[in-house]
C-alpha positions as CSV (number, residue, x, y, z in Angstrom):
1,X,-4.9,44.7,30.8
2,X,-3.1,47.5,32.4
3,X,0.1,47.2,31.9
4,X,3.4,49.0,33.9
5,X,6.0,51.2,32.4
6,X,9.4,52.2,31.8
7,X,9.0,55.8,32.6
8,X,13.0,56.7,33.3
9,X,16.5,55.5,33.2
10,X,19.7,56.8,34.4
11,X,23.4,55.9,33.5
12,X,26.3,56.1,35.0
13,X,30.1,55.3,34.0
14,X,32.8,56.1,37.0
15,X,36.7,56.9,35.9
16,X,38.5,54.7,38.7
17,X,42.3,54.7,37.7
18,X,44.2,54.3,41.1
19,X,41.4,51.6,42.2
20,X,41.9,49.4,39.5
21,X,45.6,48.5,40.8
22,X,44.7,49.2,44.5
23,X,41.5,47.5,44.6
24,X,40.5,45.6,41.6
25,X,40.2,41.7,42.4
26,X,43.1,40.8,39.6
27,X,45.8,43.1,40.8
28,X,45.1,42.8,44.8
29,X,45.2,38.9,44.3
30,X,48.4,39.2,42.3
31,X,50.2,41.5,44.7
32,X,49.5,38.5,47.3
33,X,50.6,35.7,45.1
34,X,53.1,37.1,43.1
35,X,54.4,40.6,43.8
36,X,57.4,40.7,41.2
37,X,55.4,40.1,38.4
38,X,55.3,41.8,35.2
39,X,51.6,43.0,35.1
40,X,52.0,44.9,38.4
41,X,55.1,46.4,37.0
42,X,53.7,47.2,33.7
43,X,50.1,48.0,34.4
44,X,50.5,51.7,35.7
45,X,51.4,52.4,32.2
46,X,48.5,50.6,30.5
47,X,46.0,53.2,32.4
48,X,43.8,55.6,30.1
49,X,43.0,59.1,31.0
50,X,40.0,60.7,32.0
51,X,39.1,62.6,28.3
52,X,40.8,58.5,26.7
53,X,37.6,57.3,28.7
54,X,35.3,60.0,27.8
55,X,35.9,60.1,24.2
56,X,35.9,56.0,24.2
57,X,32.8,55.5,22.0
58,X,31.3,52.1,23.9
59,X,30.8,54.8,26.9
60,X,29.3,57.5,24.6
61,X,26.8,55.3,23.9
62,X,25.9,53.9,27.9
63,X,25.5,57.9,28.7
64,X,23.5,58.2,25.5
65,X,25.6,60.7,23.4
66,X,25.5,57.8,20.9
67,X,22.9,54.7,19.7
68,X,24.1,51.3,19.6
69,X,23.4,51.7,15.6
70,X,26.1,54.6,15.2
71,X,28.5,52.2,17.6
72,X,27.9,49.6,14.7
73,X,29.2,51.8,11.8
74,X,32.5,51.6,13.1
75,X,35.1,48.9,13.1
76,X,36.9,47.3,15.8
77,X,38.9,47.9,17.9
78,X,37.2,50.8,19.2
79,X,40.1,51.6,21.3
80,X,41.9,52.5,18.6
81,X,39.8,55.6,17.6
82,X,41.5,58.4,18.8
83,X,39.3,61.3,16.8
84,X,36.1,61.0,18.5
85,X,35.4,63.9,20.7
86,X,33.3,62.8,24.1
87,X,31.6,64.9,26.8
88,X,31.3,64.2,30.2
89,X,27.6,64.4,30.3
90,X,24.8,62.5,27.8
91,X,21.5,62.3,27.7
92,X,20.9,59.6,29.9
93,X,23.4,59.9,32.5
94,X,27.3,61.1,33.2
95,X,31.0,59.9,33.4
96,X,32.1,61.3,36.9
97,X,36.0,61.5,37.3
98,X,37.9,59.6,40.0
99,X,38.2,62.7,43.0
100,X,34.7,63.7,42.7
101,X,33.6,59.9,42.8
102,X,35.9,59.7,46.0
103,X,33.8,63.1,47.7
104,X,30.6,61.2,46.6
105,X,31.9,58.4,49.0
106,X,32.4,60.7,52.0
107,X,29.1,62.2,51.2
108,X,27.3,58.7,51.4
109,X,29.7,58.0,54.6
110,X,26.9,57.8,57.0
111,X,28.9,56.3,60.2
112,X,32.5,59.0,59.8
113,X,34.4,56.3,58.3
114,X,35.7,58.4,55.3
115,X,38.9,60.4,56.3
116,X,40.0,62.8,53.3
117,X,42.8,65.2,53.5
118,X,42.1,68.9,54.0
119,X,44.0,69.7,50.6
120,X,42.2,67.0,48.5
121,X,38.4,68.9,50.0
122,X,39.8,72.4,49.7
123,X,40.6,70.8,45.8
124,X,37.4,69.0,45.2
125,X,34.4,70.7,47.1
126,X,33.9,73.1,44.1
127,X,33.4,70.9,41.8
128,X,30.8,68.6,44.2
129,X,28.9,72.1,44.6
130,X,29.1,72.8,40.9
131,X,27.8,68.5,39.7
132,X,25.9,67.8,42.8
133,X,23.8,70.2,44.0
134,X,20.9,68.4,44.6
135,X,23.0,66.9,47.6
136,X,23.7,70.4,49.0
137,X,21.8,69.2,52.7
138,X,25.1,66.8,52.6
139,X,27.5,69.2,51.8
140,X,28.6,70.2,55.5
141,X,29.9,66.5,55.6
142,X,32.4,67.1,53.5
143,X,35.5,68.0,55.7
144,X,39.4,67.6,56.2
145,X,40.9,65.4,58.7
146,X,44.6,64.6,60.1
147,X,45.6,61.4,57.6
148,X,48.4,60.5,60.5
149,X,45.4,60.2,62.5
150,X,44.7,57.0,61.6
151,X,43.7,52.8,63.3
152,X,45.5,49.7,61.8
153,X,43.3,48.2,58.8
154,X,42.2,51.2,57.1
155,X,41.7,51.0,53.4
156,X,43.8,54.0,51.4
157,X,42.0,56.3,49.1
158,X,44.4,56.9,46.3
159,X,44.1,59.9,43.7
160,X,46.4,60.9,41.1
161,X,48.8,58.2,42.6
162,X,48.6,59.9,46.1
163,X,46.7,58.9,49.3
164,X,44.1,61.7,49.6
165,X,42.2,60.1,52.5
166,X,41.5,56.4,54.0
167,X,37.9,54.5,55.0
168,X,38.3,53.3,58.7
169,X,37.1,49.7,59.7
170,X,33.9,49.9,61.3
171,X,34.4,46.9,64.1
172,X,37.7,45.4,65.2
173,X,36.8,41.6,65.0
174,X,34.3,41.1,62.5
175,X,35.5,40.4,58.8
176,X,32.5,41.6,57.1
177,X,33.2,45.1,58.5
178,X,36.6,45.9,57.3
179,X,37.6,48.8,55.9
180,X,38.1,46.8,52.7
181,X,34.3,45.4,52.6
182,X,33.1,49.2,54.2
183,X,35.3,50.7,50.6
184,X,33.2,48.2,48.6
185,X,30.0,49.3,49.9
186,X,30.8,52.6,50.1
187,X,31.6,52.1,46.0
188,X,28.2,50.6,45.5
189,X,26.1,53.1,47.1
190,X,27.9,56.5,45.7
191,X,27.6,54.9,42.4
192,X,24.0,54.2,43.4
193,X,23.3,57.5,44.1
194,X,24.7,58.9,41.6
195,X,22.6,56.9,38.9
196,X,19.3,57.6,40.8
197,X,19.9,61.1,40.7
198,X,20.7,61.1,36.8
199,X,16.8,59.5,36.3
200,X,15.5,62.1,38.7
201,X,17.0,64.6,36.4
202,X,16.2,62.5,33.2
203,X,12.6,62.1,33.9
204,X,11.5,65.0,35.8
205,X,9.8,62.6,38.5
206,X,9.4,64.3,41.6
207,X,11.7,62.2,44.2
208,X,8.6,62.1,46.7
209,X,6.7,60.3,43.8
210,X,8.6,57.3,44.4
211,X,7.4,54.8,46.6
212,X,9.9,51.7,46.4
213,X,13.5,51.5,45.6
214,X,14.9,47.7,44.4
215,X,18.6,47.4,44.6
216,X,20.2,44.7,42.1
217,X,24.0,45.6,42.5
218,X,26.3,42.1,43.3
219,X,27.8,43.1,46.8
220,X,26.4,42.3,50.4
221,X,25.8,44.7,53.0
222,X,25.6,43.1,56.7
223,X,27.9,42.2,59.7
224,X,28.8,39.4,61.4
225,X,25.3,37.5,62.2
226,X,23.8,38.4,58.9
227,X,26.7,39.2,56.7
228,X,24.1,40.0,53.5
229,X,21.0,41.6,55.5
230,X,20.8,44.6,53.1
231,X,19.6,47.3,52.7
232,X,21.1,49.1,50.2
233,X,18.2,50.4,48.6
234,X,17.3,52.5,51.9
235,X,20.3,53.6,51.7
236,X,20.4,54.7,48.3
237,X,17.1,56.8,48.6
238,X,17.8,58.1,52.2
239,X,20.6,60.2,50.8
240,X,18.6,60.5,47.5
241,X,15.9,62.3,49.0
242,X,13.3,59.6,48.4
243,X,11.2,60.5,51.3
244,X,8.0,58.7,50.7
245,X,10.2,55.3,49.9
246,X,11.3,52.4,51.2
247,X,12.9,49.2,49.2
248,X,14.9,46.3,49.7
249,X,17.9,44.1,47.9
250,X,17.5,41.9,45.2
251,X,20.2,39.3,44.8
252,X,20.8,37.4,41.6
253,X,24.2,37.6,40.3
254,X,24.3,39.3,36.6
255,X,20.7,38.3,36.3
256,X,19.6,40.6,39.1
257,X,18.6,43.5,36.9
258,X,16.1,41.6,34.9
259,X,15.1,39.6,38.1
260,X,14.6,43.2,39.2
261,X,12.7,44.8,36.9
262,X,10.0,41.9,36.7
263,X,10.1,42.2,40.8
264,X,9.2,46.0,40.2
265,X,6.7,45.7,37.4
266,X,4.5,43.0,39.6
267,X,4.6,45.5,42.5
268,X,3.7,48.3,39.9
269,X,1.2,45.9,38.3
270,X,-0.2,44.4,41.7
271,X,-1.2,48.1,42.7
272,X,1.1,48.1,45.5
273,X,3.0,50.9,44.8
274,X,3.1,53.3,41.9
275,X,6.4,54.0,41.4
276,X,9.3,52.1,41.9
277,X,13.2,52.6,41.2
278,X,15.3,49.8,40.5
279,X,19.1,51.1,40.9
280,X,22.0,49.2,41.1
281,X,25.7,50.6,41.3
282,X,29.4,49.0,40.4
283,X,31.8,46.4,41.6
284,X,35.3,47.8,42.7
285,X,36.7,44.4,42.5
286,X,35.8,43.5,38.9
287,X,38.0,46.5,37.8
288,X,40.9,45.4,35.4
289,X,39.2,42.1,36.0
290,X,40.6,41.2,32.6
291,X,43.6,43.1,32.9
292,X,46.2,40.6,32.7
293,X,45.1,39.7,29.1
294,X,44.9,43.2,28.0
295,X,48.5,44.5,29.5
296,X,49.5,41.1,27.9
297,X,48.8,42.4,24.3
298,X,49.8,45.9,24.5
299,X,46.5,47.3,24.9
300,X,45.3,49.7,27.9
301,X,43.5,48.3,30.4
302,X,39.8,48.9,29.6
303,X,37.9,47.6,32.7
304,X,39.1,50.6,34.4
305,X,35.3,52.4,34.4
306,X,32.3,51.6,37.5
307,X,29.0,51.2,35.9
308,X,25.7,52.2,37.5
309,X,22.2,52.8,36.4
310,X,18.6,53.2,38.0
311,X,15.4,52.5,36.0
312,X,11.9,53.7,37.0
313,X,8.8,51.7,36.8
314,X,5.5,53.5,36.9
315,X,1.5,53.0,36.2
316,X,0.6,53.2,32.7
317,X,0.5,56.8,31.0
318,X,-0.9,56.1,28.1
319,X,2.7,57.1,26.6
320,X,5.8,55.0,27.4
321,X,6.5,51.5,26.7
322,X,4.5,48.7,28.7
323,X,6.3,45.9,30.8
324,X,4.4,42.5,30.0
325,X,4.6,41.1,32.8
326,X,2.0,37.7,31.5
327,X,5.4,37.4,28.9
328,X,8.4,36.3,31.1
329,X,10.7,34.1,30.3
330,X,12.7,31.9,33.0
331,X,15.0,29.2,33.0
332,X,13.6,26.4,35.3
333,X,15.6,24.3,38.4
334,X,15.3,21.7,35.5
335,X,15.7,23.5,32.2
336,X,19.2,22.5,31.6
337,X,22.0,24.3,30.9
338,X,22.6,23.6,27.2
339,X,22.5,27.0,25.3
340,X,19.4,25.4,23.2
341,X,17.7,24.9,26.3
342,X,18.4,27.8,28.0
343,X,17.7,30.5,24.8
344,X,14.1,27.9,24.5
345,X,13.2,28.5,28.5
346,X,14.3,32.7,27.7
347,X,12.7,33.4,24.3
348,X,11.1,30.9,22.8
349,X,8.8,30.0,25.8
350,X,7.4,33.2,26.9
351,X,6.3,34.3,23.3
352,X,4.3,31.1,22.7
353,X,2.4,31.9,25.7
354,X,1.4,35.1,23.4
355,X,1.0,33.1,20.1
356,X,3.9,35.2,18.8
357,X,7.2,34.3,17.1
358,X,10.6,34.8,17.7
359,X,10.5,37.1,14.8
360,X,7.8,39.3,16.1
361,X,10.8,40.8,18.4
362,X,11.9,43.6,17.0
363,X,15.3,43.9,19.4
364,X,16.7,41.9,22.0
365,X,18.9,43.1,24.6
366,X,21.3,40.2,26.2
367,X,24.5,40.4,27.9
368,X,25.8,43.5,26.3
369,X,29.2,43.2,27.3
370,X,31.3,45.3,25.3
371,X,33.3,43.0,22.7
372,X,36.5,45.3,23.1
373,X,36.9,43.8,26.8
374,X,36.1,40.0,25.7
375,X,37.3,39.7,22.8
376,X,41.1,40.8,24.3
377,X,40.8,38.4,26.8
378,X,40.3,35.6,24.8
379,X,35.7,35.2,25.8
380,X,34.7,36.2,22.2
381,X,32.0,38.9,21.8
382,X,29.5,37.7,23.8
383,X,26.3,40.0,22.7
384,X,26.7,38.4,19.0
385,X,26.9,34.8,20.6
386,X,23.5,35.4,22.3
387,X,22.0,36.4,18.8
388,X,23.9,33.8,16.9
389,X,21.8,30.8,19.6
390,X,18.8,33.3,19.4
391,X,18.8,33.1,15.9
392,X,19.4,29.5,15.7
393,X,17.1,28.8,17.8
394,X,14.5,30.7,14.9
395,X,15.7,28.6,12.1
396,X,15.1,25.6,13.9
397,X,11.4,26.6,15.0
398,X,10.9,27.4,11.2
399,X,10.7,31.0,12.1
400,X,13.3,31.9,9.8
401,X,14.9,29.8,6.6
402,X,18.9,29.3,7.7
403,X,19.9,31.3,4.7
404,X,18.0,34.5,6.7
405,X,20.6,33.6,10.1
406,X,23.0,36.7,9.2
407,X,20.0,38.9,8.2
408,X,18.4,38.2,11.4
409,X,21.8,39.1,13.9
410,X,22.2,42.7,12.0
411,X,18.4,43.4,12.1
412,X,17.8,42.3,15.7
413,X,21.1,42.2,17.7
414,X,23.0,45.3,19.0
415,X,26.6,45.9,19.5
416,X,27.5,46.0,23.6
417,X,28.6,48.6,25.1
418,X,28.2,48.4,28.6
419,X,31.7,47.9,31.0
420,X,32.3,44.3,32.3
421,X,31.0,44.7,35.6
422,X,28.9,41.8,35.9
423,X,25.1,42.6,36.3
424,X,25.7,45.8,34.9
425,X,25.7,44.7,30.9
426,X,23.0,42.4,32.0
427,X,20.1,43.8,29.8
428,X,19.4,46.8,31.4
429,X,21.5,49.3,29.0
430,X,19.1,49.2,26.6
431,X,16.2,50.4,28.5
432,X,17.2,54.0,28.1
433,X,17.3,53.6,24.7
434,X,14.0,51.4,24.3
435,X,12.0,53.8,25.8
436,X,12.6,56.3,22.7
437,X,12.5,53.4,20.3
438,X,9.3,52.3,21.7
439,X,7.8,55.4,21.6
440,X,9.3,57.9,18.7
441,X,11.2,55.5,17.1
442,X,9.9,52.4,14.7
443,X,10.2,49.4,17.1
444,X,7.2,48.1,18.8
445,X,8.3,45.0,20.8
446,X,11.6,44.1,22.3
447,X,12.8,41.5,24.8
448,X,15.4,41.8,27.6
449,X,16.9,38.8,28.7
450,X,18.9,38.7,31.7
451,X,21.4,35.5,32.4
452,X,23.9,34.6,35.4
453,X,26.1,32.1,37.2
454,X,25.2,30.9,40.5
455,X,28.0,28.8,40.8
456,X,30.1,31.5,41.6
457,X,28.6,31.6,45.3
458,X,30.1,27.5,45.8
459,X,26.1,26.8,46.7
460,X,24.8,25.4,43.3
461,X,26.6,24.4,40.1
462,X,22.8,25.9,38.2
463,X,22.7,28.6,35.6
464,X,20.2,31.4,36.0
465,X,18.6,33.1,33.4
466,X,15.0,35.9,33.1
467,X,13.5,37.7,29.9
468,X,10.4,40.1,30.1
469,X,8.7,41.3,26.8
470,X,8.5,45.4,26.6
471,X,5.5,47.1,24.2
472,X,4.4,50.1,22.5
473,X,2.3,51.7,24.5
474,X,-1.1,51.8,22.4
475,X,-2.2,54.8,24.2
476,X,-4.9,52.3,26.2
477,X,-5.1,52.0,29.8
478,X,-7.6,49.9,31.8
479,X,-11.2,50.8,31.7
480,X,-10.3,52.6,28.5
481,X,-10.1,50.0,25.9
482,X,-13.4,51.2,24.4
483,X,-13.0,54.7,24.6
484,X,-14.7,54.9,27.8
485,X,-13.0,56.5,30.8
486,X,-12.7,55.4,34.2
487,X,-14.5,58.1,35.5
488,X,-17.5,57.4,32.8
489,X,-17.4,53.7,34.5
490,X,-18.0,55.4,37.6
491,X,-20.9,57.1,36.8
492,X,-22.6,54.2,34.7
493,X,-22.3,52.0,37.8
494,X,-23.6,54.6,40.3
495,X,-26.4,55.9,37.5
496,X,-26.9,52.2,37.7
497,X,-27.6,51.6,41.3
498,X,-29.4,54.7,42.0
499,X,-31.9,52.9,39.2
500,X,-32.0,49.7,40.9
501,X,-32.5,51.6,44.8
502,X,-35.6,53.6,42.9
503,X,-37.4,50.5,41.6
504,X,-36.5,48.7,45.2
505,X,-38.3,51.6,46.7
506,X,-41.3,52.3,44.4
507,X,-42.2,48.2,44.7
């Protein structure tokens, strides 16, 4: 069968200091219900750099400088290494500091809603024109304005501790156009942007190759009579450039990515389109989510980074890893939501449909929150608890003996990496990685498994959970399993029928 592929990936990590106390969901909720306390006193001084963040060695390895295998030669805390030497930009992708992330923003303003400061442009529009060029058709956009000029319920933009610039509210009465929401979105869709853009440069793909964009973030865009609508996806590849696309928004909670990729690959696979882009950008309001814990024990506070990535999906090459989409893995309305069930409905289930074991994986990528984060705030390291039930779950199929449990973890787990932003340690980071694996490297079959928490929306107390089975690509596509080509096909069949017509005729 003709399978679709991962043909790209992009990564992004966004340095967000000032919003983590300003508009992170911990600190705005603790400036309402208790202003004196001592996190909001002591936080400020719990708040890494931008070169702490680039030489942390969790986000070396979501940009790609590192592999999840040098991340596992060293020991934890990974905070605590001060001698590692960053850079900004990696092989899959870029951390982008805090006043460029805020011109991104005003960029992607499409309705004037961004005010900045003439000083903070006159500051930052070099370095836009120097990292961004390929929005240079936006650039005019990026003006000074009055700050005193301002309407009651605008949302500060804070740099460097200073207001550089405020996002308006885009209706007086309805809630879900505040400037608070409009910031949110606003956060998503730069960050969106931004990871598209990295693929683009990643893969080479020509932007009006790309047919359909899926957007998998956790926010909703909408007002009043449909307060979710969408579409940030349009969004996304109208200031990307993607001429030729359209796309829509896939909701799912942290399972959206993997809900998103399979979404893609049946589109891919189906023949409707060619090429599709899932993207997905960060959460402003899971910033120093954990905070409290982390202040608590002396440490800084580490959830201070956006996430973002985009992932390209395209008809088989012949060359990069294939997507199959007749192996996917999905936890049922009445699966259960004992962790034996669930790992049975994610792993277990959509190998038998192949005949293959749970050994036959050669890496699976979970939840790969990085353990720095969790482990601080008391949630354990949640990546080696997938593999530990993974595992497990093995040893009780007979796959493995239960003296091979330990073996198993190291040879098939990975340490996480990715920031705590919800669907973005969701399975995805590994993709980048995966497709060299899959391809140079010496893996030949991995598994992504994506899982999430639907009680969080007050609607259903159900868990969630997807997997999808990635390949080798054996150099095969359809119509070319025995060495013959499509176009040979083509010319059988029509030598064919030109042989029946002729006897037709001469009886």
């Amino acid at each position: 069968m003709n399978y679709p592929v991962f043909k790209g990936a992009g990564y992004i990590l966004v340095h967000t200091p000032d919003m983590i106390v300003r508009n992170g969901s911990t600190a705005s909720v603790e400036r309402v219900t208790n202003p004196d306390s001592e996190f909001l006193k002591e936080v400020n001084n719990h708040i890494r750099t931008y070169e702490e963040v680039v030489n942390y060695l969790p986000n070396q390895v979501y940009i790609g400088n590192k592999t999840p295998e040098e991340l596992k030669a060293y020991p934890m805390p990974w905070y605590d290494i001060k001698d590692e030497q960053g850079q900004r930009h990696g092989k899959f992708g870029q951390i982008v500091p805090q006043d460029e992330f805020i011109a991104l923003m005003k960029l992607c303003d499409a309705f004037d809603l961004v005010k900045l400061s003439e000083e903070f442009v006159a500051d930052v529009r070099p370095k836009i024109e120097e990292n961004f060029k390929e929005l240079a058709p936006l650039f005019e956009k990026l003006e000074g304005s009055d700050l005193s000029d301002n309407e009651e319920g605008f949302e500060d933009l804070v740099h460097e501790g200073k207001v550089v610039g405020f996002v308006k509210k885009a209706h007086d009465v309805d809630v879900n156009l505040n400037a608070h929401v409009i910031f949110e979105n606003l956060v998503v869709k730069a960050s969106g942007v931004v990871s598209a853009l990295e693929l683009l440069r990643n893969s080479g793909v020509n932007p009006a190759d790309i047919d359909y964009v899926v957007e998998c973030s956790e926010e909703a865009c909408g007002d009043i009579n449909q307060r979710g609508g969408g579409n940030f996806a349009k969004a996304i590849a109208e200031v990307v450039g993607l001429v030729n696309a359209t796309g829509s928004d896939l909701r799912g909670f942290c399972a959206a990515p993997t809900h998103a990729l399979i979404s893609a690959s049946s589109l891919v696979k189906a023949g409707v389109y060619k090429n599709v882009l899932v993207v997905a950008g960060g959460a402003s309001a899971k910033l120093g989510m954990n905070g409290k814990d982390h202040v608590k024990k002396g440490l800084p506070v580490l959830e201070d980074v956006l996430g973002g990535f985009a992932v390209l999906i395209s008809e088989n090459d012949g060359v990069n890893p294939v997507i199959r989409t007749d192996m996917v893995g999905k936890h049922n309305v009445g699966t259960g939501s004992s962790p034996q069930a669930v790992m049975g409905a994610l792993v277990a289930d959509p190998l038998e449909k192949a005949k293959l074991k749970i050994t036959d994986v050669d890496v699976f990528s979970v939840e790969m929150q990085n353990p720095d984060i969790t482990k601080a705030a008391g949630a354990g390291n949640v990546p080696e608890a997938n593999y530990k039930m993974i595992a497990a779950l093995a040893a009780m199929r007979g796959d493995i003996e239960k003296k091979e449990l330990k073996t198993f973890i190291e040879a098939k787990g990975l340490p996480g990496w990715a920031p705590t932003q919800g669907h973005i340690p969701s399975g995805v980071p590994y993709v980048g990685f995966l497709i060299d694996d899959l391809t140079k490297g010496d893996k030949n079959r991995a598994m992504i498994v994506g899982k999430g928490s639907l009680f969080l929306g007050r609607m259903t107390n159900l868990f969630d959970g997807v997997s999808i089975v990635v390949e080798r690509n054996s150099g095969n596509v359809e119509g070319e399993s025995a060495g013959i080509s499509k176009d040979e096909i083509r010319k059988i069949i029509a030598e064919s029928m030109r042989k029946i017509s002729q006897e037709m005729l001469e009886e």
